[in-house]
Structure formats: structure tokens, C-alpha cells
C-alpha positions as CSV (number, residue, x, y, z in Angstrom):
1,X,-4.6,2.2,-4.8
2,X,-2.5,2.5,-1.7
3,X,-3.5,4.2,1.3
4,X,-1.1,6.8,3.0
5,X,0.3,5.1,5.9
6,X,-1.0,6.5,9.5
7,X,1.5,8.6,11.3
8,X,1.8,6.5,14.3
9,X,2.3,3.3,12.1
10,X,4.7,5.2,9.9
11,X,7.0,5.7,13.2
12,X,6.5,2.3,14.1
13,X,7.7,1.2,11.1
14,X,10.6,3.8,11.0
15,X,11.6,1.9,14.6
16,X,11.8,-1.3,13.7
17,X,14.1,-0.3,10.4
18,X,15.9,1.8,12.9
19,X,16.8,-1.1,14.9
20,X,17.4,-3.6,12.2
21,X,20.2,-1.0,10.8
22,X,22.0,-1.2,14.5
23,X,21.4,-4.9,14.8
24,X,22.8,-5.6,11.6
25,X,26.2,-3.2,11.4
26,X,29.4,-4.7,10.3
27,X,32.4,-3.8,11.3
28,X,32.5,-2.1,14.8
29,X,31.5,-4.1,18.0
30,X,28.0,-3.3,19.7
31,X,27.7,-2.3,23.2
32,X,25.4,-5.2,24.9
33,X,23.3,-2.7,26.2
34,X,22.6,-0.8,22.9
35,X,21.9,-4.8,21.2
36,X,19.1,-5.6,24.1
37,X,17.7,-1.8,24.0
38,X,17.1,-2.5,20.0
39,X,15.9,-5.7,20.2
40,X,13.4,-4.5,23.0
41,X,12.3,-1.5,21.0
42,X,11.8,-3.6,18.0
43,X,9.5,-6.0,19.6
44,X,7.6,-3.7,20.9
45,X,7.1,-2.0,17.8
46,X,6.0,-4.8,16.3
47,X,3.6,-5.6,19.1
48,X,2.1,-2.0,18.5
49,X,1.4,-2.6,15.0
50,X,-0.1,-6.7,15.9
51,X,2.7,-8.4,14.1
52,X,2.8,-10.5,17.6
53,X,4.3,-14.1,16.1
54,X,7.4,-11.1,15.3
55,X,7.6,-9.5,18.3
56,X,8.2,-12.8,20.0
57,X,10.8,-13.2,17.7
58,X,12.2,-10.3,18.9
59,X,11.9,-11.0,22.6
60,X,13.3,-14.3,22.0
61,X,16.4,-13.1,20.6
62,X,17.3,-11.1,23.3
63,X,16.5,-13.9,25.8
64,X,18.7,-16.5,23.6
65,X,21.3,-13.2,23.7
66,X,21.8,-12.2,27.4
67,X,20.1,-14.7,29.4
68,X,23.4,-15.5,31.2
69,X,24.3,-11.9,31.7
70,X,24.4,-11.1,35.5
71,X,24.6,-6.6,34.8
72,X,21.9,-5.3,36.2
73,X,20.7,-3.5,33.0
74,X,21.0,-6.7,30.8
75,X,19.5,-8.6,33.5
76,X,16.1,-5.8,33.7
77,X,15.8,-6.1,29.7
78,X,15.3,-9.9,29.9
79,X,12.8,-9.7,32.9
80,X,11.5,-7.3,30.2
81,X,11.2,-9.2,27.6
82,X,9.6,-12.5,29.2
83,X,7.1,-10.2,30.5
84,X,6.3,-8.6,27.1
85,X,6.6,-11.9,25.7
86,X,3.8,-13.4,28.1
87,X,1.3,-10.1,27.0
88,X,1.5,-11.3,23.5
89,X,0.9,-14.7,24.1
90,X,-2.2,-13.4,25.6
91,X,-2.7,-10.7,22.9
92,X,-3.1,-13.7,20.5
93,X,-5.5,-15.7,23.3
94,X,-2.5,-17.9,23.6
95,X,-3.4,-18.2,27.4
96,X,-2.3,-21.5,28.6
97,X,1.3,-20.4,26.3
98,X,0.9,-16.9,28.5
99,X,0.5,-18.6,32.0
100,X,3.6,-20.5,31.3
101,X,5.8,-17.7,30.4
102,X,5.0,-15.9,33.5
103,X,5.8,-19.0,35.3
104,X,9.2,-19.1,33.9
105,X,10.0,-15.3,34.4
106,X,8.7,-15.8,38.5
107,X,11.3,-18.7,38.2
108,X,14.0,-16.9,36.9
109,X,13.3,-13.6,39.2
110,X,12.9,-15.3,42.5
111,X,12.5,-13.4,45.4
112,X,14.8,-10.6,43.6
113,X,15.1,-7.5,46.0
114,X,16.4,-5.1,43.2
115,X,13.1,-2.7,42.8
116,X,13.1,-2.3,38.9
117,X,12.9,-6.4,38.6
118,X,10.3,-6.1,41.9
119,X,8.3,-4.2,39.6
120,X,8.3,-6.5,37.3
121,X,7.7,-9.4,39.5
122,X,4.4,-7.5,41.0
123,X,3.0,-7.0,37.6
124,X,3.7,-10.3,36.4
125,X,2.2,-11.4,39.2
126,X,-0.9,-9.3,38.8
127,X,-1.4,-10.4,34.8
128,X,-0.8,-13.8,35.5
129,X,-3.7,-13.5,38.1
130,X,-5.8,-11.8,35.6
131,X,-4.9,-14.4,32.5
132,X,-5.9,-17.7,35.4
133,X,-9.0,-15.9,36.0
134,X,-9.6,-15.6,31.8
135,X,-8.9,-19.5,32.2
136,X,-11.8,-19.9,34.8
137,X,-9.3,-20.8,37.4
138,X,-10.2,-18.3,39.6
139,X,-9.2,-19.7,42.7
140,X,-5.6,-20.0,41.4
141,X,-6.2,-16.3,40.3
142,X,-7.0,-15.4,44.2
143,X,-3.7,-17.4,45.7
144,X,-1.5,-15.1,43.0
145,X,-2.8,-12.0,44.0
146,X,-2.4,-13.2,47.8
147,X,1.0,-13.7,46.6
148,X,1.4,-10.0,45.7
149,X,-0.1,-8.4,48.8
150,X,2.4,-10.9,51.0
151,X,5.3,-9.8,49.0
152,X,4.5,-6.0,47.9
153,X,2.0,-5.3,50.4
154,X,3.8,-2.9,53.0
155,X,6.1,-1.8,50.0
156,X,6.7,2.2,49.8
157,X,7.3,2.6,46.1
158,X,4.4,4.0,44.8
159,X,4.2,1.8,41.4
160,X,4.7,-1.9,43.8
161,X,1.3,0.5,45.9
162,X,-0.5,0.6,42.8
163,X,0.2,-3.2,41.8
164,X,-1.4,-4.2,45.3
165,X,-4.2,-1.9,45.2
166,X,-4.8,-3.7,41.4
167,X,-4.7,-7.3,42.7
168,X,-6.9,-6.0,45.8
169,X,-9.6,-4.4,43.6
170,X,-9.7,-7.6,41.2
171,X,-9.6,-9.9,43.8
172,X,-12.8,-8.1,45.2
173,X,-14.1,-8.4,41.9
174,X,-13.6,-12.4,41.9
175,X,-15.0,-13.1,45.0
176,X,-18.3,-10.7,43.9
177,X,-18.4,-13.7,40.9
178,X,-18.0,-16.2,43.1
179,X,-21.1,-15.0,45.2
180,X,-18.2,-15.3,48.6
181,X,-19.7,-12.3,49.8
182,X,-18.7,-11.2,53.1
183,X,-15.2,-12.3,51.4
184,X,-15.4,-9.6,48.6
185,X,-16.7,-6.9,51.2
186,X,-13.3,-7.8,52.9
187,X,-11.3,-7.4,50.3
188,X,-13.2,-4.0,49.3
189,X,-13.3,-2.5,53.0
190,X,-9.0,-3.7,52.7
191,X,-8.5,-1.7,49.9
192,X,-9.9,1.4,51.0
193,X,-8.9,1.0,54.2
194,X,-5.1,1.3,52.7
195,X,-5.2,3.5,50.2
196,X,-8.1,5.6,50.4
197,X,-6.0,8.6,51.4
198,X,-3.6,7.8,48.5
199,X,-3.7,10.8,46.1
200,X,-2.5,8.9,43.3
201,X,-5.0,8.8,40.6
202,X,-4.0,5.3,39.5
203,X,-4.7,4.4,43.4
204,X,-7.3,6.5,43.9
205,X,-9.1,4.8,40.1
206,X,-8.9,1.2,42.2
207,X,-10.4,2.7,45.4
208,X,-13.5,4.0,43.6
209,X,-13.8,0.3,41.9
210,X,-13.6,-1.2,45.3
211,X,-16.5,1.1,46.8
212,X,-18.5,0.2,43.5
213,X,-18.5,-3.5,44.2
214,X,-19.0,-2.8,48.0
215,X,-21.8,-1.2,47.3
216,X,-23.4,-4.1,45.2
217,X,-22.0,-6.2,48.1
218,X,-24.2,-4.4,50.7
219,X,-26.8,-4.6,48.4
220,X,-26.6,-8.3,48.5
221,X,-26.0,-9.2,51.7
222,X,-29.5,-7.0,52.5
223,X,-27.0,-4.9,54.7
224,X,-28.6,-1.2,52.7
225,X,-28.1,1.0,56.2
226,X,-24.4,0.9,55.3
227,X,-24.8,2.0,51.0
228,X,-25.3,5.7,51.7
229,X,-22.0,6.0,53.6
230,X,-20.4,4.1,50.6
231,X,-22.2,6.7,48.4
232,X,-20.9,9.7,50.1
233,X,-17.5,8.3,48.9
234,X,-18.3,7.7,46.0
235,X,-19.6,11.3,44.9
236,X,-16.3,12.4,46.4
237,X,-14.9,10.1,43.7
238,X,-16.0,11.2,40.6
239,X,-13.9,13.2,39.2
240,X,-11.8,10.5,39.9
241,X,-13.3,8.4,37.2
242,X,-12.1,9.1,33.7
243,X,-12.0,5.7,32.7
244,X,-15.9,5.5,31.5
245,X,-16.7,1.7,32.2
246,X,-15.5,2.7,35.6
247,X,-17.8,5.7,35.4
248,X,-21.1,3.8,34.3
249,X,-20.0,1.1,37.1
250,X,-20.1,4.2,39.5
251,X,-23.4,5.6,38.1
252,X,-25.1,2.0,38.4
253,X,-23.7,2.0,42.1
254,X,-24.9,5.5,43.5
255,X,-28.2,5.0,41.9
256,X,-28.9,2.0,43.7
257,X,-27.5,4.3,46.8
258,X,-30.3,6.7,45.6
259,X,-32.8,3.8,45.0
260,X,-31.5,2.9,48.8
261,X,-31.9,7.2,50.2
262,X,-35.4,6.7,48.5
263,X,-36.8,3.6,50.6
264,X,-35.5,4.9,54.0
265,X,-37.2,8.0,53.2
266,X,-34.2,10.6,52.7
267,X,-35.0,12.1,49.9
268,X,-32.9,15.1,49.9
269,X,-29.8,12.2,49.9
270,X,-31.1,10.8,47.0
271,X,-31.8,13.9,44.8
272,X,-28.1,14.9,45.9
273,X,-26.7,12.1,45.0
274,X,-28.2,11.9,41.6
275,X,-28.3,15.2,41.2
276,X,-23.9,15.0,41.6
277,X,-24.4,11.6,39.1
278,X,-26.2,14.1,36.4
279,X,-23.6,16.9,36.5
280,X,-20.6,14.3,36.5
281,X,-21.9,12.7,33.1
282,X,-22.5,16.2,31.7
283,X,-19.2,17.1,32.0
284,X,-18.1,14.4,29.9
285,X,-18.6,14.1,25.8
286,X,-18.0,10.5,25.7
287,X,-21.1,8.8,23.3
288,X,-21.0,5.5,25.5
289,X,-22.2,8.0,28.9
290,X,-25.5,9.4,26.8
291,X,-27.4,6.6,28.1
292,X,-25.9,6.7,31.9
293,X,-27.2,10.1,31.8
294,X,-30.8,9.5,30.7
295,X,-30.9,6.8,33.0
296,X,-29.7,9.3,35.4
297,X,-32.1,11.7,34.3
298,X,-35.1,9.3,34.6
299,X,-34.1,8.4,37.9
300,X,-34.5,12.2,38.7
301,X,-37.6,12.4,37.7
302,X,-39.2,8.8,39.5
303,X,-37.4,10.7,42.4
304,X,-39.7,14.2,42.0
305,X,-42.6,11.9,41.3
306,X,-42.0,10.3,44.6
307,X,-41.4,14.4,46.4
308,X,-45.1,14.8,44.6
309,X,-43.1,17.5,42.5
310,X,-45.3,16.3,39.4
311,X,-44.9,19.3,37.0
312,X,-40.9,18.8,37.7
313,X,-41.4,15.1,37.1
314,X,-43.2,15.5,34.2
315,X,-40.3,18.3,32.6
316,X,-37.6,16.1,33.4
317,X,-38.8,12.8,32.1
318,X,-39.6,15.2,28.7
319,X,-35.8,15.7,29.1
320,X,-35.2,12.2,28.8
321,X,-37.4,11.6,26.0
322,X,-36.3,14.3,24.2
323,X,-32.6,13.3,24.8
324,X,-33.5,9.8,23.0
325,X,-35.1,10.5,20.1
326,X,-37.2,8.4,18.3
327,X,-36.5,4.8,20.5
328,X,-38.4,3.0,19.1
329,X,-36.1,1.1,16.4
330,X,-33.4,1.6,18.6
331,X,-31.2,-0.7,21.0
332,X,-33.0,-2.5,23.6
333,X,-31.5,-0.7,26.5
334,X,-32.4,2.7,25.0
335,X,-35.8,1.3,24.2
336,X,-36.3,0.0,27.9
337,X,-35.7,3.4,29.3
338,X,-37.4,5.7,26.8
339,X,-40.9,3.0,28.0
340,X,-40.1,3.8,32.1
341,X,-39.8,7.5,30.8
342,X,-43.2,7.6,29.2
343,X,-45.0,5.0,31.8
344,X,-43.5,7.2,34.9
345,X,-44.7,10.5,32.9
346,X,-48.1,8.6,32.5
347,X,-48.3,8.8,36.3
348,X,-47.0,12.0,36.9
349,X,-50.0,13.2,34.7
350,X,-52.6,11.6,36.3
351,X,-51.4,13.2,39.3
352,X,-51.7,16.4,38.1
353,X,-55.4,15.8,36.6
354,X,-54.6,15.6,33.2
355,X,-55.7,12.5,32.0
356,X,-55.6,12.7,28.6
357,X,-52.0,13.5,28.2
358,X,-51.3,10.6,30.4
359,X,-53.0,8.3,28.1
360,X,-51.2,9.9,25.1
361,X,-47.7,8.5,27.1
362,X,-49.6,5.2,27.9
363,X,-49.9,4.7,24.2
364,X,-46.5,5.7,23.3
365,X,-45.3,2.6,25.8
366,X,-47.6,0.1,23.8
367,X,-45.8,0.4,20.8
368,X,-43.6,-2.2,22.6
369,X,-46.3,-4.4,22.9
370,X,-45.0,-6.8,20.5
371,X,-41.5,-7.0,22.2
372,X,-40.9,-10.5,24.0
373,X,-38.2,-8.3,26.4
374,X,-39.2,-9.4,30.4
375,X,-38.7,-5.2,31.0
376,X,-40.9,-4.0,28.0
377,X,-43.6,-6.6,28.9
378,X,-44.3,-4.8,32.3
379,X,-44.2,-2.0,30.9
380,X,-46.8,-2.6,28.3
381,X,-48.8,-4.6,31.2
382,X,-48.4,-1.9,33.7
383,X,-49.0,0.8,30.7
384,X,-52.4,-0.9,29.4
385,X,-53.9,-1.1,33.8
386,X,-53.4,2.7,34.3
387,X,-54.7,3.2,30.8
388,X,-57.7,1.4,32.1
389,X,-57.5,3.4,35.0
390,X,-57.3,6.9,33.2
391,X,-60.0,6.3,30.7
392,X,-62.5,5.0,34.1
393,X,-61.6,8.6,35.5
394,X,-62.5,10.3,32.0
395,X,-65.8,8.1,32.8
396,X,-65.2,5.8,29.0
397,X,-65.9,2.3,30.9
398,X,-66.6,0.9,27.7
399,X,-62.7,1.7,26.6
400,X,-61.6,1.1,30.1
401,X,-63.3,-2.7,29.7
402,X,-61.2,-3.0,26.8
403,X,-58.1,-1.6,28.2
404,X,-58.2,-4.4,30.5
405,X,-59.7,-7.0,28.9
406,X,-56.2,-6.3,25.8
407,X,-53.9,-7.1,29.0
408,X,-55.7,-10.3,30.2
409,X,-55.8,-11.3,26.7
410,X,-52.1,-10.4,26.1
411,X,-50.8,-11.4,29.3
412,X,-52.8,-14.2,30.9
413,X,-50.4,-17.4,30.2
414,X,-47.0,-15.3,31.5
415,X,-44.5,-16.8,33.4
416,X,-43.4,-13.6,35.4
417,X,-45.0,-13.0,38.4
418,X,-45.5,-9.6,38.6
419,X,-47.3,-9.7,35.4
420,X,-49.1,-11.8,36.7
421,X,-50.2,-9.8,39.3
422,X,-51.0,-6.9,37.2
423,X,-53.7,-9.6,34.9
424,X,-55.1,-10.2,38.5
425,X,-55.8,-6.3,38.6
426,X,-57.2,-6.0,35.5
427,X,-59.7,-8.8,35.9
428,X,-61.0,-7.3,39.4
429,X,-60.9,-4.1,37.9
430,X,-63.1,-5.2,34.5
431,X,-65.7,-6.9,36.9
432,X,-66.2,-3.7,38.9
């Protein structure tokens, strides 16, 4: 049985019959123009719908057709077609094939100061970049994009702008992979420097990615005085972000900022900083944020935790739990959260006196106990001491003896240090 064809592949289809009624019309001559718009359309129709060995085809034949032609608009429909020509190469991982094409279209459209083939020639230049860097050639991928900023760099058209803001981000990006550090903070300070007044949201997108990896940058290079004025651009930024791996990126970022506001003891910072996170990802129904959030929601709560706001703490972290579900058969990342909710709850409890709630939480984490995970470990570790801990305040030493004797047992050959550490407790806590 045959399934109804999908609207949009139904059109796609109606196109490329379309054109293969013009292209093949007897009898009256075709206007050039009209032959490399078909043949255009056509191949990209048939790029849309993954037939790419056919859109080639396509491409090709306009190439073969005009590539003499000196108009203007003949001349833009070539350039067009190389380019489209070089995407599908990649489309099918072609990438050596792809680098190649771009090479000849560069070669063919010099230093061309027509601005529809400049267009062209900036974001060839820019996918070329990113297909060298897909080859592991990065630092041929960083001489490109050099290329672009040389050539396109003081341009006023506002599609050459958002080319060079591109190559700028990725070339920060790069350099971030190539641990050049004080290189990549560079090339993130130079983009915002630029265009962080632009109010073109394509711009503006690339501006928020290069404050993201400045942050990390910072980070890195121990310099974390300068991440909470990099996080006050950044919460100006989010509504900016509607791309949502740029959004998670920016999350990750401002809650190290927080994790930052924390340590230096500005604590109002950090709860406004996550508290802007939080009502960002609420305002957006994409499935992939629901874990940003409760991450962002956990932080909240190690945050009131830290203020001593324990009941708060304790609601919130609920929040988080409750928001997950049942975790325990689900993916590691959600699993690795809902264990910090529950351990962090675990404390918040004992703080408030209430014991025996605490070790209900503690015993919730050591379900994981069987995980082989590096995060679940400490948490089972650091779950089973402060389950010691709890049960030596409820006075049941014999139960806190074995508390800490099930962690040395567990735990005693590990390789991580900080477990380590935490077997070290729970002996000298066992022979008190």
C-alpha cells in the first residue's frame, strides 16, 4: 500500500516536472536566463528531497551551459551553482570532492567586486572553512576564515557582516579545541567588540556564541574576576537564543558564571543569574531544554542551600525530582542529576533537623550504587558518609558502623581521588 505523498515533497516533485517541461520545449527558443533559473530550481529540488548524485546533475548542466557567459545574471547562477554543488558534495560526506569545488568557484570568482558574487565568495569561504575543519585541518580552516575578515571585514552590507561575524565565532570555537587560549579570548573579545551593538539577530545569535566560549575561556585561563561581566551579557542575550544548542551552550555558560558569583561570595548575582536562566527555559516548549531546566533548577536549590534557605532548598530540589520522574531507568545524564537532587536534599534536611527524611533521600541515591558512572559513584560514596553521619545523630552507631564500613568495602580499590578521600572519612569516622 502506498503512502500519500507529504505536501512539501509533493511540491518538490511538482518543481522538478515543472522544470523538465521548460527545459525540454520544442519549438520556440528559451531565454538563457529562464534555462539557468530551471536548471537551478531543479537542483535544488532535488537536493531538498536527498536525490544529491541528481542535483549535481543539475548543477552540472548549467555550468557545462553558461560557464562562458559574461551577463551578470548568468554569471550569479553559475557562482550559484558551484556553490550548491560543493554543499552536496558535503551533504553526501564527499568532503575532500567538496573542498575542491569550493576551490574552483574561489578560482573562477577572484577578487570579484560585484556584491551578489561577494556574497557568494564570503560564504564559500566560510563553508569551505567549516568542511577543512570537518577534515581535521584546522589550521587551514583558521587561514580561510582570516581570508574572509581581510576581504569582508570593514564591508557594510549586512549579509558580507554576518559572514564575518560567522567565521569570527567559529574561529573562536577552533582555537577553544586547540586549547590556544588567550587566542580564542581574542577572537571572542573581536567579535563582540564589532558587532555587539548589531541588532541583527543572525549577528546578534554569533555574539552570544562568542560570550559562551569566552566564558569557558576565562574559566580556563583561571581569569573568573572577569565571567560575571561576561554573564551580564549574556542574560541580556537570551532572548536572543532560539536556536536551542545555542541555548543549552548559554545555560552551561551562566551557570558556571553563577558557580563563579557563588565562590566570590555574591550570592544575590548568582540567584539572579539563574533565576533569568530558569525563566528563559520556561518560556520555551522544546523537549531537548527539560533537562537544562532541572539542571537549572538544581542549581537553584545548591544555591538556597548555600543562603542556609533550607526549607526553600529542600521545595526546589522536590521541584526537580518531581520534574524527572522516575530516573532511575532513565538516561545517564537525567539519572546523574535526579542523584545531586536527592544527595543535596539529603543535606538540606539534616540542616533543618530532620534526619530521617534525609536518610530516606540518602537511600534513594544508592539505588545507583551499582552504576560504574565516575558522577554516580560520588554520589553513592558521598550518599552512604552522611548516611553514616545521620544515623550517628539519630544515636544508631551500630547502623552508622555499617554505613561506613558498605563504603570502605565498596569503594576502597578506586582510582578517583575524591572517593578516595571520602573512604579515608569513613574509616576515621568508623573508629571513633
Amino acid at each position: 500500500m502506498e503512502r500519500p505523498m507529504s505536501p512539501e515533497r509533493a511540491a518538490l516533485e511538482e518543481a522538478i516536472t515543472r522544470c523538465d517541461d521548460l527545459l525540454s520545449r520544442r519549438g520556440e527558443p528559451l531565454d538563457p536566463e529562464q534555462v539557468a533559473c530551471a536548471l537551478l530550481e531543479k537542483g535544488d529540488a532535488l537536493a531538498r528531497l536527498g536525490r544529491f548524485t541528481d542535483s549535481i546533475a543539475a548543477y552540472d548542466a548549467l555550468v557545462a551551459r553558461f560557464a562562458g557567459a559574461t551577463e551578470p545574471e548568468l554569471v550569479w547562477h553559475v557562482a550559484t551553482a558551484i556553490l550548491h554543488t560543493a554543499s552536496d558534495h558535503g551533504s553526501m560526506g564527499e568532503f575532500d570532492r567538496c573542498v575542491a569545488v569550493f576551490d574552483e568557484l574561489l578560482a573562477r570568482l577572484g577578487w570579484t567586486d560585484e556584491l551578489r558574487l561577494e556574497r557568494i565568495l564570503a560564504e564559500a569561504l566560510l563553508w569551505k572553512g567549516l568542511t577543512l575543519q570537518r577534515l581535521g585541518r584546522r589550521d587551514e580552516a583558521l587561514a580561510v576564515w582570516a581570508s574572509v575578515d581581510v576581504r569582508f571585514g570593514a564591508a557594510a552590507d549586512r549579509q558580507l557582516q554576518r559572514e564575518v561575524a560567522r567565521t569570527l565565532f567559529h574561529r573562536s570555537c577552533v582555537l577553544v579545541d586547540l586549547h590556544r587560549s588567550e587566542e580564542a579570548l581574542a577572537a571572542c573579545d573581536d567579535l563582540v567588540a564589532r558587532f555587539g551593538d548589531s541588532a541583527d539577530p543572525a549577528i546578534r545569535l554569533r555574539v552570544a556564541g562568542g560570550l559562551v566560549n569566552a566564558a569557558f575561556v576565562l574559566r580556563d585561563l583561571h581569569r573568573t574576576e572577569e565571567i560575571p561581566e561576561i554573564a551580564a551579557e549574556l542574560v541580556e542575550r537570551l532572548d536572543d537564543a532560539t536556536d536551542v544548542e545555542l541555548l543549552v551552550n548559554m545555560t552551561r555558560a551562566l551557570h558556571a558564571a553563577s558557580f563563579t558569583l557563588m565562590e566570590q561570595r555574591r550570592l544575590d548575582e548568582a540567584f539572579d543569574v539563574t533565576g533569568a536562566v530558569i525563566e528563559r527555559l520556561r518560556r520555551t516548549r522544546e523537549p531537548q531544554l527539560e533537562r537544562a531546566l532541572a539542571d537549572a533548577l538544581l542549581w537553584r536549590g545548591c544555591l538556597l542551600g548555600v543562603d542556609g534557605r533550607y526549607e526553600e532548598a529542600v521545595d526546589a530540589l522536590d521541584d526537580v525530582l518531581e520534574r524527572l520522574g522516575d530516573a532511575s531507568a532513565a538516561i545517564l545524564p537525567i539519572r546523574r542529576t535526579a542523584g545531586e537532587a536527592l544527595l543535596k536534599k539529603g543535606l538540606a534536611l539534616r540542616a533543618l533537623d530532620r534526619p530521617e527524611a534525609a536518610l530516606a533521600a540518602y537511600d534513594e541515591v544508592l539505588a545507583y550504587a551499582e552504576s560504574d558512572d565516575r558522577a554516580l559513584r560520588m554520589f553513592v560514596a558521598h550518599a552512604l558518609l552522611d548516611k553514616g553521619a545521620a544515623l550517628s545523630e539519630l544515636g544508631r552507631d551500630a547502623e552508622a558502623a555499617a554505613a561506613y564500613d558498605e563504603l570502605v568495602a565498596r569503594f576502597e580499590s578506586a582510582e578517583e581521588p575524591e572517593i578516595r578521600e571520602l573512604v579515608a572519612q569513613a574509616a576515621a569516622s568508623r573508629r571513633q
